[in-house]
N, C-alpha and C positions, 0 to 999 in steps of 0.2 A: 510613574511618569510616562511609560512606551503607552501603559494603556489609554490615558487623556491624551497623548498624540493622538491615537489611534480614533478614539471618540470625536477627537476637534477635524480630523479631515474627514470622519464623516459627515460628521456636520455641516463642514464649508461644501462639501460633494451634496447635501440633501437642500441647502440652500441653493445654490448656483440650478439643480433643477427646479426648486419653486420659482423662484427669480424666472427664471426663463421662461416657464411656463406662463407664469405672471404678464410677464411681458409679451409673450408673443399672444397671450388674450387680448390684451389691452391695444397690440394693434390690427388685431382682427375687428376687434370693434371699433377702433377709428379713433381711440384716444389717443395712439403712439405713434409716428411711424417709425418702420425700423427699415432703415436701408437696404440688407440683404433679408431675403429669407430665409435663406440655412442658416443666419447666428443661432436663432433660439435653438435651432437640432444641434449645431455645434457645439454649445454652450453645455444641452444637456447630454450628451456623449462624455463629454470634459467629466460633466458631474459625476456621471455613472462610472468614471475609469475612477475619479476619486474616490466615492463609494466602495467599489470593490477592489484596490489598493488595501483601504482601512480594514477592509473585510477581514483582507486574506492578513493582513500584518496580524490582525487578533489571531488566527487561527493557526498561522503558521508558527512555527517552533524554532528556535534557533538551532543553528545545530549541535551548540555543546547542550543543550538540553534536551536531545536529541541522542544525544552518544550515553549523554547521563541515565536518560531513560533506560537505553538497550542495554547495559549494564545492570541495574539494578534489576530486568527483566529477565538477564540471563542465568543472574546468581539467586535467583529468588527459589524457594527451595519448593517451590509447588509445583512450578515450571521444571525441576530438573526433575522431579519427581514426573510429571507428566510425560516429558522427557523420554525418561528409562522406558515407564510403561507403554509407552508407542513403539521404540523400537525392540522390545522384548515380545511385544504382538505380532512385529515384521518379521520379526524373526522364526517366531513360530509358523507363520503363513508362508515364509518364504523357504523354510526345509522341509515344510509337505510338498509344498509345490514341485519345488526343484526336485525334490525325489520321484513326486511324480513321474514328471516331465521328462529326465532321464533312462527311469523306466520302460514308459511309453514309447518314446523315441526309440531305445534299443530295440523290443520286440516288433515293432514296426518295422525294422530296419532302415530310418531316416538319420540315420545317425555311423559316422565309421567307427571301426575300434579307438581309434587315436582318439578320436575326440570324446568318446564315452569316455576312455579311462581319465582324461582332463577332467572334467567335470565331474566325474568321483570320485576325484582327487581333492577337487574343490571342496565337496560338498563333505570330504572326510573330514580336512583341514577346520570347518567352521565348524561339525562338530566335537573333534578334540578340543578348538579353542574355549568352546561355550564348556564342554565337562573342565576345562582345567581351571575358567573363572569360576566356574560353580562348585566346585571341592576345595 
């Protein structure tokens, strides 16, 4: 049903531009007159906002079909799968770094004691947590 809405205003939208088009030939050539000269541009503006109303109603989603989606996107087990493996990369990328970074900073001297020992504290914390999920 949404979808033959959606077909029948495109169609009154692709009409009302031939229509007009139609017409504002036929009084260029002296067959018609038409009183103003903007109807036919107004008329085809009209068409065009119908046209792409019908567009976007095909293309748009409602939104429980919408929620429906993310859902079923969430729990889909290739996604969670995909998931883990991204941030178990992060992970990896981000306690070289960090250790890095900590490192460097120290023997540079950009960095105070306080705040060194914060952030090997941190960086003990995440990995106690990661040994304790993985044993």
């Amino acid at each position: 049903m949404k979808k033959a809405l959606n077909n029948l205003t495109m169609a009154i939208g692709i009409v009302l531009i031939c229509a007009s088009l139609f017409g504002y030939g036929l009084d260029k050539f002296g067959y018609v007159d038409i009183p103003n000269d903007k109807l036919p541009f107004i008329i085809i503006v009209i068409g065009i906002g119908i046209i792409v109303g019908g567009v976007c109603d095909v293309f748009v989603k409602s939104e429980k079909e919408i929620k429906k989606e993310f859902e079923i996107e969430a729990n889909d087990e290739r996604n969670v799968s995909i998931n883990r493996i991204a941030k178990s990369f992060a992970f990896d990328i981000m306690t070289v770094l960090f250790s890095a970074t900590i490192t460097i900073m120290a023997l540079i001297g950009e960095i105070s004691v306080g705040s060194f020992f914060m952030f090997f504290a941190i960086y003990v914390i995440t990995q106690i947590a990661y040994i304790y999920i993985y044993i």
